[in-house]
N, C-alpha and C positions, 0 to 999 in steps of 0.2 A: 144337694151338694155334689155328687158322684154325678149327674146331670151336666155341670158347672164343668167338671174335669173333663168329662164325655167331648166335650165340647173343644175344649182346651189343648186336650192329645189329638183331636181330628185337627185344630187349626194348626199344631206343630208337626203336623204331615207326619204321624209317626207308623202309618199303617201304609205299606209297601206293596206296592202291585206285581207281578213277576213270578216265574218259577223259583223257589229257593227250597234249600234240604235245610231241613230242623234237626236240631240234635238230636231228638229222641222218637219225633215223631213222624220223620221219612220225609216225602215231599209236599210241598203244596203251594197255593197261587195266590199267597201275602203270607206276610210276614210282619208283626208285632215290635218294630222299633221303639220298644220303649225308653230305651239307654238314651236315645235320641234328644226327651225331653229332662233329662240328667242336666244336660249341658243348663237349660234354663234355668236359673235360682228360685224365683218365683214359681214356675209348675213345678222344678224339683218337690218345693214344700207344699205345694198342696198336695201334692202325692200322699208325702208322707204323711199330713195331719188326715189325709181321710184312712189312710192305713192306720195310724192310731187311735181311730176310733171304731176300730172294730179290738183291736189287740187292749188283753185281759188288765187289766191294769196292777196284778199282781206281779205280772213279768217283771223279772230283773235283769235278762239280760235276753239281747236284742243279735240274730243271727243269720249270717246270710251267706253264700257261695256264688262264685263267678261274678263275671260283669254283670250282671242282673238284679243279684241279691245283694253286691257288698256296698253298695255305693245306698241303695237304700237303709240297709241295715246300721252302716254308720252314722247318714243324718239323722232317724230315728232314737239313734242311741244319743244321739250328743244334743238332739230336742230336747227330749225326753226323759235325758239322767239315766240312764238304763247301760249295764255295760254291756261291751261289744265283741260278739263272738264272730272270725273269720275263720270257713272253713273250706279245705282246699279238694279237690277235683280228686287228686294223689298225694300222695308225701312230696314232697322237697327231695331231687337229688344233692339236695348240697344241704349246708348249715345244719339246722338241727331237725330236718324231714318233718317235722310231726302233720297233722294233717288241722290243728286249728293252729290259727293267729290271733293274738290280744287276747282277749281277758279267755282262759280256760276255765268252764262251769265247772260247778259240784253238787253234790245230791243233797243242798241248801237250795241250790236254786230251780227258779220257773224261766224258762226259755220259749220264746215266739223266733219263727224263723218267719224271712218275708223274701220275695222273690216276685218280678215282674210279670212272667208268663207262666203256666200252665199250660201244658199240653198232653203230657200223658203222668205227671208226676216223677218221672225216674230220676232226675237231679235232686227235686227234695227227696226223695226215698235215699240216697246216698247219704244226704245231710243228717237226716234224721238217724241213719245206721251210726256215723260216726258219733253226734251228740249222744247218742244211746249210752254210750261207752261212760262216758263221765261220769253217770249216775242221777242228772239232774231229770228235773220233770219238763216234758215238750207240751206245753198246753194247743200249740199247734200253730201251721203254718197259715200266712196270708200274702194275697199275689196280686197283683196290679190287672190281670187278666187272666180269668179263664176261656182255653180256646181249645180244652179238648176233654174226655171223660178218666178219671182214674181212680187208684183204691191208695190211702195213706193209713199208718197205723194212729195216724192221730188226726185229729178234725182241721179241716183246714175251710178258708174261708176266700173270698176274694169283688175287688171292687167292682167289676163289670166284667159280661162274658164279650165273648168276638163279635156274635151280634149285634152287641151295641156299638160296637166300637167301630166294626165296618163300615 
């Protein structure tokens, strides 16, 4: 099935030729448009059913950060019945600052966080610092692509590397 998808992201042109700057991971000559295939309803959800089957099915609640992670994390959640943790980059200068949005976990719950790329981990490491704080348990994160090597405090998984995807 991740085959199927492989396939599916290369025909939605979502891998990008060109010099561009990565957030975390400096420069380099493509670039991982996976937001790209967001807009499609149909590869939206295959996206997501193949990310749900890798994610524990004890999870209760389903969490993501940036344009990358929330737009996955919320179809997922609203699949799947699992509530929906949004977690922010920095606080809010305005309203009520804090740094999660909708459902706030608690150390009842098992939390998956999911995100599209992978490159050196530092935005999930951020996520995971903030959910840390609540007390719930991180059974770990899962990414749409890996396209670079890193160390997370919790197991993380993901559906194809850059090679395949190139």
């Amino acid at each position: 099935m991740v085959k199927d998808l492989i396939e599916k992201l290369k025909q939605a042109q979502v891998v990008c030729n060109g010099p561009v700057e990565l957030k975390n991971a400096g420069a380099s000559n493509y670039y991982f448009n996976i937001k790209k295939a967001y807009g499609d309803s149909e590869l939206m959800f295959f996206l997501c059913k193949n990310l749900w089957e890798k994610i524990p099915r004890e999870v209760t609640c389903i969490a993501g950060s940036g344009h990358g992670g929330v737009p996955l994390a919320t179809r997922i959640s609203g699949l799947y019945g699992r509530n929906l943790t949004l977690v922010r980059d920095g606080p809010k200068e305005h309203g009520l600052s804090g740094l999660i949005d909708g459902y706030v976990p608690n150390n009842k719950d098992k939390i998956t966080i999911v995100d599209d790329v992978f490159s050196t981990g530092g935005s999930l490491r951020r996520v995971i610092e903030t959910l840390t704080l609540t007390g719930a348990e991180i059974l770990g994160c899962y990414v749409v692509v890996k396209r670079g090597e890193g160390q997370l405090s919790v197991p993380w998984r993901y559906l194809m590397t850059a090679e395949e995807l190139l």
